[in-house]
N, C-alpha and C positions, 0 to 999 in steps of 0.2 A: 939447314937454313935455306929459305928460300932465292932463289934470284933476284936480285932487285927489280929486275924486269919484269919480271913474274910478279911480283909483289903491284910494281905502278899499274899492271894488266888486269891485275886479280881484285883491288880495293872496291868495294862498292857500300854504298849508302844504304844498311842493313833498317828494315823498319819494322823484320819480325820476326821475333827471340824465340828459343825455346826455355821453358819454363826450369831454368837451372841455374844458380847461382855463380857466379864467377867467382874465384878464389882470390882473398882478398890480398894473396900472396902474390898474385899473377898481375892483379889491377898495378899494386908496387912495382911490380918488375916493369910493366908499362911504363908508367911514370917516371922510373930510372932512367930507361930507356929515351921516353919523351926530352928528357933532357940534357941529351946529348945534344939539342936543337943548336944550334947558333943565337946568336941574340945580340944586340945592340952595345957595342964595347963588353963583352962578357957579361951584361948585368944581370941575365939570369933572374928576371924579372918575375916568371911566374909561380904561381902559390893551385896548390891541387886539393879541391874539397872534394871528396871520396861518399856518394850515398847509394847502397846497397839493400837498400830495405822499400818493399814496393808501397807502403803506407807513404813513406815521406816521398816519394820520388811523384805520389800523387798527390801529396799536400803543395807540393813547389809545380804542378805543373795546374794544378786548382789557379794558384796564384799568378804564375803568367798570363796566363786565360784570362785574368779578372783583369791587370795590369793592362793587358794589352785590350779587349773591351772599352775599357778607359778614354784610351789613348784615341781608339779609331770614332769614340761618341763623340773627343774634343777634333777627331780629325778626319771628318768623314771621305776626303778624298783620299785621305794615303792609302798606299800602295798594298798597306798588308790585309785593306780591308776583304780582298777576297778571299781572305779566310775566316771572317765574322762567321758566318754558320757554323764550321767546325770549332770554332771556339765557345758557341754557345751550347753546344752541345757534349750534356753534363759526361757520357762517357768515354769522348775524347782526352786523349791522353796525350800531352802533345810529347810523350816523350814514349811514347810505342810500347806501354808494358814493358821495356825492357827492365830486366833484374839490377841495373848498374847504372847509372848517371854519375859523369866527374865533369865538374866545373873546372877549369883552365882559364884564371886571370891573374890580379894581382891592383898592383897599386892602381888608382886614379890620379896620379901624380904624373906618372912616367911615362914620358912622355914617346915612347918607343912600346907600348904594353900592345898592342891592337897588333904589330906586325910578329913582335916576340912571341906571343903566345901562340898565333896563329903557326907559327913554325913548329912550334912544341908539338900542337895539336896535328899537325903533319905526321912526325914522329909516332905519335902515339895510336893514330890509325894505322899505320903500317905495321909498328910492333906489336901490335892487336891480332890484326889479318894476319901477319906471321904467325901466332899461333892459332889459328883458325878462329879466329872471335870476330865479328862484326861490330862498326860503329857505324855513329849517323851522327853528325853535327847538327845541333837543332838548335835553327835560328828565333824559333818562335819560344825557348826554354829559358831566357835571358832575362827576363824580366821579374825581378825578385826584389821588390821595395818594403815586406814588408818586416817592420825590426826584430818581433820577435822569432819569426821563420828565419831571418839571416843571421841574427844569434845564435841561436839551437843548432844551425847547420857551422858556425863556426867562421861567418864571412865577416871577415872585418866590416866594420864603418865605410873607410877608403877603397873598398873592393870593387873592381870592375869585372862582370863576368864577359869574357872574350867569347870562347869559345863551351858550351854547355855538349859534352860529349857523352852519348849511350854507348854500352858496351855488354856485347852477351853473345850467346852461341845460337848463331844464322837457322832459322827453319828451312831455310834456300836461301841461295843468292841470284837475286835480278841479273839480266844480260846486262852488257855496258851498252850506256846510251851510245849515240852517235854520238860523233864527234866532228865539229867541223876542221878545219885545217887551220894550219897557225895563220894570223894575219901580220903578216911582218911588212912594217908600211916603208923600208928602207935599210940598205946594204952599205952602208961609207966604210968604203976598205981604201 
């Protein structure tokens, strides 16, 4: 097992797969894993949709693309529009080819789901990267309105998607960016 140190050293934001399936035994043990997270009074809020097949993982990211499109014709200043080009263009994929996509959410009720998950999803990059697998949280994978693709995938009605995680085995891994230094505005000892 790796060092945890080694582990916060080694994580990177993987955006190019090699063409090989993940074992859908392994994505579980993730999962398991992920959920050791901490969470808001124990509630243990999050729910894991598992899709492994490159047709649907391009049908749902078809649908972001179009969702988010949408969004930036009704909002032409916001911030995600510099990504309009790569979202119009049909062979972006905004979830990298990768073999594996797991959505990490849960209720729209709970009022705790946006921090819970995101710890989970902490988790499950790490126990990934422990066994040498790369992920990429994609911000832009999120966007899934329509009923009967979140039927067929198994996402409730009430489902919030948090965190939208790829998972597959790294062709490289990027250098770590920089990093600036912590900004700690205050010491009260």
């Amino acid at each position: 097992m790796a060092e945890f140190i080694e582990l916060l050293q080694t994580r990177r934001s993987i955006r190019d797969f090699e063409d090989k399936a993940v074992p859908q035994e392994l994505v579980v043990e993730i999962i398991n894993e992920s959920c050791l997270a901490p969470s808001a009074q124990n509630g243990q809020p999050w729910r894991f949709i598992i899709i492994n097949t490159k047709e649907w993982i391009w049908r749902l990211s078809d649908e972001s693309k179009k969702n988010l499109l949408a969004f930036i014709k009704e909002h032409p200043d916001a911030p995600i529009k510099k990504y309009e080009a790569a979202l119009r263009d049909r062979d972006f994929n905004v979830f990298y080819n990768a073999p594996c996509l797991v959505y990490i959410g849960g209720s729209k009720k709970n009022r705790t789901l946006q921090v819970d998950c995101a710890l989970a999803a902490c988790y499950f990059m790490f126990s990934a990267v422990e066994r040498g697998l790369g992920t990429c949280w994609i911000g832009l994978g999120m966007n899934i309105e329509d009923p009967e693709l979140r039927e067929h995938i198994g996402m409730p009605e009430d489902y919030r998607i948090v965190a939208p995680i790829i998972l597959g085995y790294p062709k490289s891994v990027p250098k770590p960016p920089e990093r600036s230094a912590p900004q700690i505005i205050r010491i009260v000892s």
